[in-house]
Phi, psi and omega in degrees: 000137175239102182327107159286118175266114168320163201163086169265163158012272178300315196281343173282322182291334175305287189298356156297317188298320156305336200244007162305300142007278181285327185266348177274328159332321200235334171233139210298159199238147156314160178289313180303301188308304229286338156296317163281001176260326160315300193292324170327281167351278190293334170312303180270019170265316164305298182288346161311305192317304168335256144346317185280320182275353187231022156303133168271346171196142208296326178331304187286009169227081193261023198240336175319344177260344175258321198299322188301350170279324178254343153305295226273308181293322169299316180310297186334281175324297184318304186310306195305278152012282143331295184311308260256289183309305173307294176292333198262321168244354184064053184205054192308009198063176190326299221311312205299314205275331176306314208284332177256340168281329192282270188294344184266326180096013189029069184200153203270327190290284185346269200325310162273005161288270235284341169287296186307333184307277179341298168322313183263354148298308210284303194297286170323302197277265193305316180286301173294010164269311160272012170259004193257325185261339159328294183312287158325326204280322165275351171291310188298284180296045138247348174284322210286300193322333180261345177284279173350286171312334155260025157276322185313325181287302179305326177291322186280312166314346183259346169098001169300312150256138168308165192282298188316299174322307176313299196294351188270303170260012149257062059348311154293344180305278241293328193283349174289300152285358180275311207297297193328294202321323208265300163323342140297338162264329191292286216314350198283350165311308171305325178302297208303342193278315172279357172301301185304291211285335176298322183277340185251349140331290214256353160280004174262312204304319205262001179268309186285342171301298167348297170296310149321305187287311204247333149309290178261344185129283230323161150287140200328323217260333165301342215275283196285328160318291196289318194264336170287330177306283207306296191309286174323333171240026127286337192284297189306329171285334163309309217269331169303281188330313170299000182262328191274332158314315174319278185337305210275331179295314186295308141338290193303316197263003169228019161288122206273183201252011155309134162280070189211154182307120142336295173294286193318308188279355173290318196263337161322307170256024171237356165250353223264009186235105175301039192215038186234290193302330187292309207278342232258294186307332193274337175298328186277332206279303199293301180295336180282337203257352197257313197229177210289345178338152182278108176307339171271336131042214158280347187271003194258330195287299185302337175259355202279326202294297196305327178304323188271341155292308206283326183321301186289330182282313178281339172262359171288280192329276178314333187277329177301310155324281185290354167257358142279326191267024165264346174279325187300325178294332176294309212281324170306278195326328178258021159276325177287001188235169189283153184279143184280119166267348183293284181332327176276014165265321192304134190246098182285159171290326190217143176244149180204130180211123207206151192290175163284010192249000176254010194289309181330280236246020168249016191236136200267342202277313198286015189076346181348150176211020192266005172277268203320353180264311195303353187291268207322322193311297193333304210284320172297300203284335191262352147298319204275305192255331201058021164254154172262116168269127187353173156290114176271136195249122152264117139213187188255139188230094180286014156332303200288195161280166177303314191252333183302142169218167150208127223253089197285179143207094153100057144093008193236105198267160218230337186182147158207165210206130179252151186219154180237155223266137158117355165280184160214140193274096136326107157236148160270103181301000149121356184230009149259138234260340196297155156263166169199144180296136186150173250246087185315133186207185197239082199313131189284352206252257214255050153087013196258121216283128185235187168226130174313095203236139180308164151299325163285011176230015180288350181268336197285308167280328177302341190275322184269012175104004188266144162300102173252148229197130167256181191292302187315337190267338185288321197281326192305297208299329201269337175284315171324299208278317170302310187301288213288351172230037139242019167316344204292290206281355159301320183275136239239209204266319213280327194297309188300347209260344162252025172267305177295301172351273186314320166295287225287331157324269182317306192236065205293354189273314165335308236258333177288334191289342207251311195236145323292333192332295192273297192230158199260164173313343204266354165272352193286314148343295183309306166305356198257308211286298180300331196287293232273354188277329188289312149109055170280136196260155164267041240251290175317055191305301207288341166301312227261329180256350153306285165002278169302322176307298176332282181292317181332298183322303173280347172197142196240033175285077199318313173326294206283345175272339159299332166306307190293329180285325170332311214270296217275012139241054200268343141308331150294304201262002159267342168294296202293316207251346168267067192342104175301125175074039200205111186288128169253139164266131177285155119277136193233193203224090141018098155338302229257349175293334180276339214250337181247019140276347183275346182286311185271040201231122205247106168263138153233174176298346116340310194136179200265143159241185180233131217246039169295147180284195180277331257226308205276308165293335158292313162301344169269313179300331195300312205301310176322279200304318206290324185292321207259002162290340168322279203303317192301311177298346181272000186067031194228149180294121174299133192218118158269094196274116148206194195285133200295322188298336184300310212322291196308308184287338175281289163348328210265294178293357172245013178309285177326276195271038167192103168305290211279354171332151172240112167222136194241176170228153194297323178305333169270038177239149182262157216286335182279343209296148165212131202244169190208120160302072155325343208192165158233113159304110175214167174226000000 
């Protein structure tokens, strides 16, 4: 069998150009080709430069530390080549003898000041200036990375950003510090190449004397004559490119990350304020015309700048114009077209929405923490249940009262609650007889009469035994308590379909066996769905889907498969509702009430319901409530014990009127557990 590997264009020119490199290392080069390799050299040294200067942000040449590794290799290669040449025929070719006769002045001092200039610009100037803000820059963004990261949580919890954008920037975050990270180690390139053209400088001059003197005959100062011209406009061809690689590094790493043309906003700020240009112009005006300085000049300098101030003042002025009547005009047009209705079909699942007097504490500047707790809910409910929950969208609504929030679920609101900001909620756990004075209210979770109290009196309640509260864990606990008891229906087939994901790592054989072959996503949904309405948690996927494996063959009926998974976590659900080393009292179901409920209960092909008169159901609820007011006075959770075939269908009928009812089967107690009947139901 045979593989096609892609293998374009580009990756071949990169590697020829890399292994182009390698081979001038080890084999001589013509005088001619080494010309056509130099200007090549500069050629991609100018477009580096280029590139570095017309980047609208260091991102888009997020490649820059490897091109700067193979320029640098490629320069290298060039030198060896050269020397190679220089000592062995004294005939480096056009580029190198223009750049020491041309540029150099064909004179060994000239040549060599303006080479060292060069050198010391490169060294001094540009390479410590871009290996010092390189080195910052990656301290700082990496320093940066967790604050960037949690604004992306907080913008996605206000609903500010979309999952996409969020997953877009931090994806830019992380290429951002590695590009930083790798640019701090790349500039040591640029240091190093030129550290490489000095030393290998100065290894043509004293190769070349050498050579000259011990070879050919010359005498020592013809020697030196010949061979410093060739060595001086090898370093300078050498030493440009390496300058403009400088250039383009220092550019890149002090470049800001605005998206906007470079040349324009370079001339924007630095011509773009007349009152700059006035003083600018009158000072050169003033010096040409005061002191012996050439009066033609500076006065010619000096008025060009106020002409070029007055240019700018009349084109701020027009610009200004057109950008108001271009807003206006934005703002007509977007009166004029039909409203995008799609953005108004998205539906969030969970909404938290508050007057402006709750902004304090949903504001991270204001000292705020009410992002960081809706974090933590998420992060709670899914240790606690093992579903994940949506995104909670904050936002402010001025709509409300000032103190008001209200707590939507899929665009609907569902619970609400007032607080007053600078307060603390005081409740009494049912055993301290003292009072204390504030402002009577009502706990929003479960309902419980509490009172508002000032700072100066919370060390005062805390002392006498009450539960004090700040305003943000009362807005927390009451978002909780609303997520847990709609978790059911948040979870929706895409959330279960990465449950399985996340199971099928581990257990891929489970998971083929069950979905789809036995059951389709949307009964395994029913099922997670049915656990979580009750408030079982599913964090055991692999129980819950053995389960359904086990049973699935005889039956695809989610109720009855929810039973069977209910038995087989009946170690979870005797933990959460039975105390270890601790007798709980029960309510138990009447024999004769399961036996004429099991009587009324009508299968169709839908599914089974319950066919009770009305007359028969009013007297079991009466029997429910009088029994289950016991316990309750006892302070203790009302718990209902009946037979596993009952559970569901007695569940089912007391829903309506008792939420919060426990009702379980002797299958689901674990054998160490140990109950005391209080009560019975019959009716």
């Amino acid at each position: 069998m045979s593989m096609k590997l892609p293998f374009s264009k580009a990756d071949a020119g990169i590697a020829l150009y890399v292994l182009a490199a390698f081979i001038m290392l080890i084999v001589p080069v013509p005088a001619g080709l080494l010309d056509v390799l130099l200007a090549c050299d500069m050629a991609v040294s100018f477009t580096i430069m280029f590139g570095a200067m017309f980047a609208k942000e260091a991102l888009d040449m997020s490649y820059y530390p490897t091109m700067l590794l193979f320029s640098t290799i490629f320069r290298i290669a060039l030198n060896v080549s050269s020397t190679r040449l220089i000592l062995a025929s004294g005939d480096p070719g056009n580029v190198i003898m223009t750049f020491g006769e041309f540029v150099g002045g064909n004179d060994l001092i000239m040549g060599a000041i303006v080479f060292i200039i060069l050198l010391i610009v490169q060294f001094m100037v540009i390479n410590k200036g871009s290996e010092r803000v390189a080195e910052v820059t990656a301290r700082f963004t990496l320093d940066a990375m967790p604050g960037k990261q949690m604004a992306i949580d907080a913008d996605l919890n206000t609903g500010a950003i979309t999952d996409a954008e969020a997953k877009k920037r931090r994806e830019k975050i992380q290429q951002e510090s590695a590009f930083f990270g790798a640019m701090d180690g790349a500039v040591k390139y640029v240091k190093g190449d030129a550290t490489a053209g000095l030393i290998i400088s100065a290894v043509n001059m004293v190769g070349g004397i050498a050579m000259g003197v011990l070879r050919r005959g010359m005498t020592a100062g013809d020697a030196l004559e010949a061979y410093s011209i060739m060595t001086i406009g090898d370093g300078l061809v050498s030493q440009i490119p390496s300058l403009l690689i400088s250039l383009a590094t220092g550019m890149l790493v002090t470049k800001g990350s605005k998206e906007a043309d470079f040349g324009n906003e370079l001339i924007s700020q630095l011509f773009g304020v007349p009152r700059s240009m006035y003083m600018v112009g009158g000072i050169m005006a003033f010096l040409g015309i005061v002191t012996p300085l050439n009066t033609v000049i500076f006065l010619s300098i000096g008025t060009a700048f106020i002409i070029v101030g007055r240019q700018m003042a009349g084109t701020i002025e027009t610009a200004q114009i057109e950008s108001e009547a271009a807003q206006e005009e934005v703002a007509a047009e977007e009166i004029r077209q039909p409203e995008n209705v799609n953005s108004l079909l998205q539906v969030d699942p969970i909404e938290l929405e508050f007057g402006y007097g709750i902004i304090p504490l949903a504001d991270v500047n204001q000292g705020g923490d009410l992002l960081d707790r809706v974090v933590m809910i998420r992060r709670q409910i899914a240790l606690e249940l093992g579903s994940i929950v949506p995104i909670i969208r904050l936002r402010d609504n001025i709509q409300l009262n000032p103190n008001q929030y209200i707590i939507k679920i899929k665009g609907v609101q569902v619970s609400e609650g007032e607080i007053l900001f600078d307060h603390y909620m005081a409740m009494n756990p049912g055993y301290v007889e003292d009072e204390i004075t504030g402002i009577d209210t009502v706990e929003p979770s479960f309902h419980l009469p509490a009172k508002w109290i000032t700072e100066g009196q919370r060390e005062r309640a805390e002392s006498l035994g009450y539960t004090v509260v700040d305003p943000p864990s009362i807005i927390a606990t009451h978002l909780t308590e609303v997520i847990r008891r709609h978790i059911a229906e948040l979870l929706s087939r895409q959330d279960v379909q990465n449950l399985v994901d996340n199971l099928k790592e581990s257990n891929p054989q489970l998971v083929e066996e069950l979905v789809p072959k036995m059951l389709g996503l949307g009964e395994v949904q029913k099922v997670l769905q049915n656990l979580l309405s009750e408030g079982i948690s599913i964090r055991d996927l692999l129980t819950i889907f053995e389960t359904m494996a086990d049973y699935a063959p005889t039956t695809r009926d989610t109720d009855i498969l929810t039973e069977y998974c209910r038995q087989a976590l009946k170690r979870a659900i005797s933990a959460k509702y039975f105390p270890a080393n601790e007798t709980t009292s029960v309510i138990t179901l009447d024999p004769k009430v399961e036996q004429e409920i099991m009587g009324a209960v009508k299968q169709t092909e839908q599914g089974a319901y319950l066919n009770l008169p009305p007359d028969r159901t009013k007297a079991v609820m009466a029997s429910v409530q009088a029994e289950t007011e016991k316990l309750e006075n006892l302070g203790k959770n009302p718990i209902i014990i009946t037979s596993p075939i009952v559970r569901m269908y007695f569940k089912r009928m007391t829903e309506d009127y008792f939420k919060d009812l426990i009702v379980v089967s002797y299958n689901e107690v674990e054998t160490n557990v140990e109950l005391q009947s209080v009560g019975m139901v019959t009716a």
